[in-house]
RODO-2510 file (C-alpha; in nm, 4 decimals, decimal comma):
residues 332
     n   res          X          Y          Z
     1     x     0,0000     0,0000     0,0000
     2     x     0,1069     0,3402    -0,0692
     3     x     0,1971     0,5875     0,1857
     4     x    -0,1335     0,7887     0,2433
     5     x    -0,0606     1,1923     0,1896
     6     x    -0,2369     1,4796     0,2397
     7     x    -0,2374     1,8104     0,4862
     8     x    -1,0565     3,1733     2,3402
     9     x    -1,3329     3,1017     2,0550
    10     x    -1,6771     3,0979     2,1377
    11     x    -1,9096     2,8657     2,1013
    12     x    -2,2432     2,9609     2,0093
    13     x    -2,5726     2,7896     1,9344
    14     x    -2,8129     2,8979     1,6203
    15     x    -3,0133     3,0919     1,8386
    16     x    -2,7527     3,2634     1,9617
    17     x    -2,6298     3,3818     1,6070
    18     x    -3,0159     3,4223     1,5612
    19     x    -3,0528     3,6945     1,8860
    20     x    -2,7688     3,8780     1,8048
    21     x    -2,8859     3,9083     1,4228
    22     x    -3,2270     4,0474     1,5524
    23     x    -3,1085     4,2865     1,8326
    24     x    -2,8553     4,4153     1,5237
    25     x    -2,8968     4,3474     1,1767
    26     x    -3,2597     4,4037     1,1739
    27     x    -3,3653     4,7720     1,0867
    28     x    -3,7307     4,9471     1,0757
    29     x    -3,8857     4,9083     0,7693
    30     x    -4,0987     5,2193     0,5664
    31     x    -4,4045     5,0317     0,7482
    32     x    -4,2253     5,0318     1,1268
    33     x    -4,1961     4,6466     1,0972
    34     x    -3,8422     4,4869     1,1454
    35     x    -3,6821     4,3820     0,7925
    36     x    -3,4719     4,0641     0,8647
    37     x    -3,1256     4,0101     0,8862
    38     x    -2,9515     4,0938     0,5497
    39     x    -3,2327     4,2833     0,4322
    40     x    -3,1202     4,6184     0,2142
    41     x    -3,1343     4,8590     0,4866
    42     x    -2,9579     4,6534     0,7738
    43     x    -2,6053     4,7945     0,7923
    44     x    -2,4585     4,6232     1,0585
    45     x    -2,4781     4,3000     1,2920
    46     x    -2,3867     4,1814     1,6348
    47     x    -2,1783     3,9129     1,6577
    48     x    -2,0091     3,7101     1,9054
    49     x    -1,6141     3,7037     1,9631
    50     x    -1,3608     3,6288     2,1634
    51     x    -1,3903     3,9921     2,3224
    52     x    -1,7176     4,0012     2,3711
    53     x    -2,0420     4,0556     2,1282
    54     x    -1,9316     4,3291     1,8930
    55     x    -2,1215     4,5669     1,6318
    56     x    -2,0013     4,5500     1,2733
    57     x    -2,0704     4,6220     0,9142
    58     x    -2,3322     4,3760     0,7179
    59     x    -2,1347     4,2512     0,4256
    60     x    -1,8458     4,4448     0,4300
    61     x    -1,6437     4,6057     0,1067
    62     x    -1,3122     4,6530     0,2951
    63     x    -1,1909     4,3726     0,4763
    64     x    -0,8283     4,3340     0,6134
    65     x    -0,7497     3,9174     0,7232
    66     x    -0,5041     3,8549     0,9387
    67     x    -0,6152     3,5483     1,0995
    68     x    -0,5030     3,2433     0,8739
    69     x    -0,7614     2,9987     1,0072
    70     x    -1,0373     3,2487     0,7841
    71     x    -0,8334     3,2689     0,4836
    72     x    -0,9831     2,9669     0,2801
    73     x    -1,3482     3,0498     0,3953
    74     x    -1,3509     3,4543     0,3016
    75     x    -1,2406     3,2874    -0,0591
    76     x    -1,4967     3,0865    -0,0683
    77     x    -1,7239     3,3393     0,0576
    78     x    -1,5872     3,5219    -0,3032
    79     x    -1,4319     3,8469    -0,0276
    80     x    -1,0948     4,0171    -0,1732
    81     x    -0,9621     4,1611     0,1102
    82     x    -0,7609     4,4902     0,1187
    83     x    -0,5016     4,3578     0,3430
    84     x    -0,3424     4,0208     0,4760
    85     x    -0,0159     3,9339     0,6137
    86     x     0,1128     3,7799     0,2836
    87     x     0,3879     3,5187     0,4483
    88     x     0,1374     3,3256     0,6275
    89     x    -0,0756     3,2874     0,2810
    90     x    -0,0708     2,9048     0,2165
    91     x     0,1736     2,8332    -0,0940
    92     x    -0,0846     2,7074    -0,2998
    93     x    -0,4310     2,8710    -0,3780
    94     x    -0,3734     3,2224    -0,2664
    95     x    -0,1471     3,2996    -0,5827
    96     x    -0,4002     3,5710    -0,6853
    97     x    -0,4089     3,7533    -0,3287
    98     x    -0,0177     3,7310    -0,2870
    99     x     0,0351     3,8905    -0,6180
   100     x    -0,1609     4,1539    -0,5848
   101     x    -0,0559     4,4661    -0,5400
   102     x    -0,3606     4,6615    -0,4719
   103     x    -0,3961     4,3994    -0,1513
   104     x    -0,1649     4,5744     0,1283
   105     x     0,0913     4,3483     0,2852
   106     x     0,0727     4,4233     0,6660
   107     x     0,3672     4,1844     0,7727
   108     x     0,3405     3,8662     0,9991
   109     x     0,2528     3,8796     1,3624
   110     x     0,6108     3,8946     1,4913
   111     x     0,6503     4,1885     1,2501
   112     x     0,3483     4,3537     1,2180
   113     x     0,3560     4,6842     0,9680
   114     x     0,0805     4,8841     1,0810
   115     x     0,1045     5,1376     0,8855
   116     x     0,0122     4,9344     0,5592
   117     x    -0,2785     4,7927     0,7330
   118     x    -0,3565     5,1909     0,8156
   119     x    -0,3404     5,2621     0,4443
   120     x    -0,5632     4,9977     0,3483
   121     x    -0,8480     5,1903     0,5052
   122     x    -0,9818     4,8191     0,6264
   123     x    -1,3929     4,8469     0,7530
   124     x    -1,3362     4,5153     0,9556
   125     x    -1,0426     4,4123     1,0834
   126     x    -1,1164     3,9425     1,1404
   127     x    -0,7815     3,9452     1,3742
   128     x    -0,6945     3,6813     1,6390
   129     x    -0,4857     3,3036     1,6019
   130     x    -0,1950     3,4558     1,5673
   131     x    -0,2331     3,8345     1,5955
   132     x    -0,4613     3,8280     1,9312
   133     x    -0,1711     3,9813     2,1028
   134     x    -0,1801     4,2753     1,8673
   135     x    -0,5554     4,3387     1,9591
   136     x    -0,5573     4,6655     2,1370
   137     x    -0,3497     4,8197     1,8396
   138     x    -0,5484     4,6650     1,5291
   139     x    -0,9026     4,8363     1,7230
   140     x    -0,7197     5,1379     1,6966
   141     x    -0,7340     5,1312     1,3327
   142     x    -1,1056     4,9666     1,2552
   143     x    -1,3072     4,7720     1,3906
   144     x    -1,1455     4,4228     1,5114
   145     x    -1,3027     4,0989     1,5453
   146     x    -1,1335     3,7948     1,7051
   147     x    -1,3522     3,4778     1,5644
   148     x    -1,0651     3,2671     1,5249
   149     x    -1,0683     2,8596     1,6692
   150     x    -0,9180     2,8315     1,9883
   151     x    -0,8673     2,5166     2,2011
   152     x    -1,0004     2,6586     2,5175
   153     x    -1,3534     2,6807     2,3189
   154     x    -1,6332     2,4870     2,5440
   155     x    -1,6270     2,2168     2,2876
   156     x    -1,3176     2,1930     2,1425
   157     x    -1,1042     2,3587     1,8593
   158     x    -1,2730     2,1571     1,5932
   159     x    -1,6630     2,2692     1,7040
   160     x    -1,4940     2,5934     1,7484
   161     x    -1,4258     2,5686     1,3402
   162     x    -1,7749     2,5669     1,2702
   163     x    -1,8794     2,8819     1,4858
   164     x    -1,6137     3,0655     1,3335
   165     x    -1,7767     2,9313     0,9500
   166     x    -2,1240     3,0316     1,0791
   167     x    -2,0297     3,3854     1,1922
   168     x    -1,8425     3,4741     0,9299
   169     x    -2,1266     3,3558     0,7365
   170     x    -2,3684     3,6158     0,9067
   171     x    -2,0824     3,8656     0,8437
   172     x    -2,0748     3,8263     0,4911
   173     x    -2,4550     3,7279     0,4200
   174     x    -2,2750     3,3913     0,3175
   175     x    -2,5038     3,1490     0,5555
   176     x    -2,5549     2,9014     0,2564
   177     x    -2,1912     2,8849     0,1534
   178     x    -2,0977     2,8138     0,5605
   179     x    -2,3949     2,5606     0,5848
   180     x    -2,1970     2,3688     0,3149
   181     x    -1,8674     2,4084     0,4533
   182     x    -1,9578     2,2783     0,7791
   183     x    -2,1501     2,0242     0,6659
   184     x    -1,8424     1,8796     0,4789
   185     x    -1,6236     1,9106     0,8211
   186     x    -1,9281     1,7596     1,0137
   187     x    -1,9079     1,4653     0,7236
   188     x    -1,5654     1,4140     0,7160
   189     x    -1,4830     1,3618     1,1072
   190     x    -1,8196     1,1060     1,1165
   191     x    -1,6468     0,9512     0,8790
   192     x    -1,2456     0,9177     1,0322
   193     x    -1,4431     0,8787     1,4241
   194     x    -1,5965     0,5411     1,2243
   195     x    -1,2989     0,4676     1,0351
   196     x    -1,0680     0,4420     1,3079
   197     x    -1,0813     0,1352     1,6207
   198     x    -0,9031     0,2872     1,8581
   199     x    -0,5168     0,2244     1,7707
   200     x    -0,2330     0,3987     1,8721
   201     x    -0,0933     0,6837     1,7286
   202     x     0,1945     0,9107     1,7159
   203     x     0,0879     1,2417     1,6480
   204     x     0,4218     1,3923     1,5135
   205     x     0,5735     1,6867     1,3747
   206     x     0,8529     1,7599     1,1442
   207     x     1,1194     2,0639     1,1400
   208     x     1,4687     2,1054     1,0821
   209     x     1,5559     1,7497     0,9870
   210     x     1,3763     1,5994     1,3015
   211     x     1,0746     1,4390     1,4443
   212     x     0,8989     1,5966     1,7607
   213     x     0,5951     1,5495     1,9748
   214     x     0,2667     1,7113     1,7536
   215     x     0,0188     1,6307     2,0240
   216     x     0,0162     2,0043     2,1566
   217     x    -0,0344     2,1231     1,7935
   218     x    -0,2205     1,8375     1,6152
   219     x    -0,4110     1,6593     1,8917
   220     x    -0,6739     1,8916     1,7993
   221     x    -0,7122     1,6475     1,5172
   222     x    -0,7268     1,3229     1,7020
   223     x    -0,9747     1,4606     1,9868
   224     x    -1,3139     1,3716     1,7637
   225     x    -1,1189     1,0218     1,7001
   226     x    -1,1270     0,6798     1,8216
   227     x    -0,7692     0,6635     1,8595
   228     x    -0,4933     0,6317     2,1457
   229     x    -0,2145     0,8717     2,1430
   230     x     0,1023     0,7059     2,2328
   231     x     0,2550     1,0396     2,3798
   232     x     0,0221     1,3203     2,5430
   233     x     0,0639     1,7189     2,5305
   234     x     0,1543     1,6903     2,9181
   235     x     0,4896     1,8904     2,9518
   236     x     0,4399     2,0545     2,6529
   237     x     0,3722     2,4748     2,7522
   238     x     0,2328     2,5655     2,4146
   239     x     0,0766     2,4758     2,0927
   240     x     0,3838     2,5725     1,9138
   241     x     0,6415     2,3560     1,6657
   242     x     0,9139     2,5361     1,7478
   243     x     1,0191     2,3357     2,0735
   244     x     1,2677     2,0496     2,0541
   245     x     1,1615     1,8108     2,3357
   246     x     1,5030     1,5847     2,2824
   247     x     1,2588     1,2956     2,1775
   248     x     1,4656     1,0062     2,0804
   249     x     1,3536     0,8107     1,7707
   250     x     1,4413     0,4772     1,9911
   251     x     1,1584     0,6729     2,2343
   252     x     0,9263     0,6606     1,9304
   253     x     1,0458     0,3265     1,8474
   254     x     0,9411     0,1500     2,1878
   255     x     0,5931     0,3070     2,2042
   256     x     0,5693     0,1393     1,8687
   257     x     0,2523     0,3054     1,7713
   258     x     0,0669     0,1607     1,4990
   259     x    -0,0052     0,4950     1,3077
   260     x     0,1675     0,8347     1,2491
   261     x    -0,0123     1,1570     1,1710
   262     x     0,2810     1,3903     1,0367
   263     x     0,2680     1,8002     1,0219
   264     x     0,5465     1,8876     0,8191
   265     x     0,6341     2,2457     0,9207
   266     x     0,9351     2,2897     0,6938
   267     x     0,6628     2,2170     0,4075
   268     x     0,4886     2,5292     0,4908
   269     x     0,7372     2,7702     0,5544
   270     x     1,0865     2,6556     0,4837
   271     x     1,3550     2,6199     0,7277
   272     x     1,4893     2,8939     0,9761
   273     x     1,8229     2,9287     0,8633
   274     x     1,7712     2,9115     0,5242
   275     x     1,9160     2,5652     0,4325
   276     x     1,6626     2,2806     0,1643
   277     x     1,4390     2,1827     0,3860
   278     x     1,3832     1,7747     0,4065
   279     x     1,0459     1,6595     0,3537
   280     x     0,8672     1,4546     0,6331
   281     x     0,8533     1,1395     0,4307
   282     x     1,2407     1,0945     0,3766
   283     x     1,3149     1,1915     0,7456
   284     x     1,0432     0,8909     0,7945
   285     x     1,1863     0,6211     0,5504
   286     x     1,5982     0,7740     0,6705
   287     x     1,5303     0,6679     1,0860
   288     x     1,7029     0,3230     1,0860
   289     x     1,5200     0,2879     1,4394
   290     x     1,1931     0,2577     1,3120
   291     x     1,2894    -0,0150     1,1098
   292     x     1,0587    -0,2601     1,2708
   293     x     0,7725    -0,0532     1,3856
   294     x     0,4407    -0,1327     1,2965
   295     x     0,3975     0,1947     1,1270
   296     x     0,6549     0,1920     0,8634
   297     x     0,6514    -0,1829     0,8082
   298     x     0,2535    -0,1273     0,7082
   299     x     0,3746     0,2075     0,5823
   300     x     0,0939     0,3483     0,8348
   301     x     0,2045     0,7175     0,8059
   302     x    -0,0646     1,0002     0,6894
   303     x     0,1440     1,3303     0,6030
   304     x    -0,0906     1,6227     0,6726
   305     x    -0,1037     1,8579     0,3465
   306     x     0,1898     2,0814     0,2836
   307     x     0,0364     2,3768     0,3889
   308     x    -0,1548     2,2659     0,6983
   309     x     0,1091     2,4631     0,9187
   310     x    -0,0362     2,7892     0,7214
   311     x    -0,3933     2,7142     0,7472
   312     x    -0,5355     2,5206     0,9794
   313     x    -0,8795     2,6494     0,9205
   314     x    -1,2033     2,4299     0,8966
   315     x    -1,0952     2,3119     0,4969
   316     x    -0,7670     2,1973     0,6160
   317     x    -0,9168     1,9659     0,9187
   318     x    -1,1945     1,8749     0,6465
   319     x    -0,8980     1,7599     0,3904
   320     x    -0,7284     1,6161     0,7013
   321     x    -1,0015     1,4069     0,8483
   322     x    -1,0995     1,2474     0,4685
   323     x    -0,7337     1,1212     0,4491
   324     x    -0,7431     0,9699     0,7804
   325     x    -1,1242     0,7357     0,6950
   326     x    -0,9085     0,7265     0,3467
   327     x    -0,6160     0,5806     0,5104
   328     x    -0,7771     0,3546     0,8052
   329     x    -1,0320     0,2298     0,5870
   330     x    -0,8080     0,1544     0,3057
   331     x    -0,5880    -0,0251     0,5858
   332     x    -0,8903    -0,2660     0,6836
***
């Protein structure tokens, strides 16, 4: 068998949505009566966020992204924003917004540039994921919203996917387009939670030539699974890939898990001194210790899609989930 390849948010109920579209995005009609939400005189809604319930524009024409959990959806959605931080674009798909000159390039979250997302002259600003700490300075500008997933949401980063989708959708008077989005995430994990028996796993990530723990990154994936991860998140202080643990591939090799789910960070974004970056896959077939695990003799080993590390929104855990029923289910 082939190797298988591929890549504090709120949680809020319909009604919820449904409240803060009447108390909002309903206006008086000619005839007193309220017109509904997205009706041609409503001009802003309430939605909720990570701040608290905040007032913005119905369908807005300027639109500045900076979380990259949103970027996949606003294209969907058919919104060109006016300004995104262009590194953190996912390699492929984005071509169009990267390349673009009359989108404003406003930097990364380590390096912010303010002053191009000043120039844009943004109506919204959808912030959080990786700019919340920039927050206070973004509101400054326009009005900021922080929608993003988080995995301190009441149900979980995944659920939190889908109340980002369905705000957004209110946002944008897009609530078709995020009824079909979510409906393909809420098909997909049915589909890996059946596929899968409860077998171990090593949730891994590679950077820099090594292997390393994923679990504080990618167990966000496994959660809606029926699987058992051979080495927990415990220890680990944050969600990010940077951290070398010291794991030991003879570590790896003793747990002897029976699958590996691979984030290939190097895939996304290169390496941090510059040097060819080596794929996942020939780190993989190159560690003489995992000769005789049960992964690479039954060449178990799903490698996330290249630019999961860059988006990580609801498509990518959509994508990701389908490979896993792909994988377990070709695997019998």
């Amino acid at each position: 068998m082939r190797a298988h390849r591929f890549r504090k948010s709120l949680l809020v109920t319909s009604s919820a949505l449904c409240a803060g579209l009447v108390l909002s995005a309903c206006g008086s009609g000619s005839d007193g009566k309220a017109e509904p939400a997205g009706a041609e005189g409503a001009k802003t809604v309430t939605i909720p966020t990570a701040k608290g319930e905040v007032e913005v524009p119905l369908k807005p024409a300027r639109v500045a992204a900076l979380d990259n959990t949103s970027f996949a959806t606003l294209k969907a959605f058919g919104v060109k924003p006016v300004a995104v931080p262009k590194a953190l674009l996912p390699n492929e798909g984005f071509e169009d917004w990267k390349n673009d000159s009359s989108i404003q390039d406003v930097g990364t979250h380590r390096e912010p540039r303010f002053e191009a997302l000043n120039a844009a002259e943004p109506d919204l600003i959808i912030g959080g994921y990786r700019f919340t700490d920039h927050h206070d300075k973004l509101s400054k500008i326009a009005t900021t919203v922080d929608v993003a997933p988080s995995d301190e949401a009441k149900d979980g980063y995944v659920n939190a996917l889908l109340t980002q989708t369905e705000t957004l959708g209110t946002v944008f008077g897009k609530e078709a387009e995020a009824k079909e989005i979510t409906g393909a995430l809420d098909k997909a994990r049915t589909d890996a939670a059946a596929a899968t028996q409860g077998e171990s796993v090593f949730l891994a990530v590679a950077s820099a030539g090594k292997v390393d723990n994923g679990a504080s990154r990618i167990g966000r994936l496994a959660e809606p699974l029926n699987l058992k991860n051979v080495l927990s998140a415990e220890g680990e202080d944050s969600t990010s890939v940077h951290n070398d643990s010291g794991l030991a591939p003879e570590t790896v090799a003793k747990l002897n898990p029976d699958w590996v789910i691979m984030l290939d960070r190097d895939a996304a974004v290169g390496t941090e001194d510059g040097s060819e970056a080596v794929a996942a896959q020939k780190i993989v077939d190159g560690m003489e210790a995992w000769d005789k695990t049960t992964f690479r003799t039954k060449d178990q080993v799903i490698y996330l899609d290249d630019d999961f590390y860059l988006s990580e929104g609801i498509q990518a855990y959509t994508t990701a989930f389908t490979q896993v029923s792909t994988a377990f289910g070709a695997a019998g």
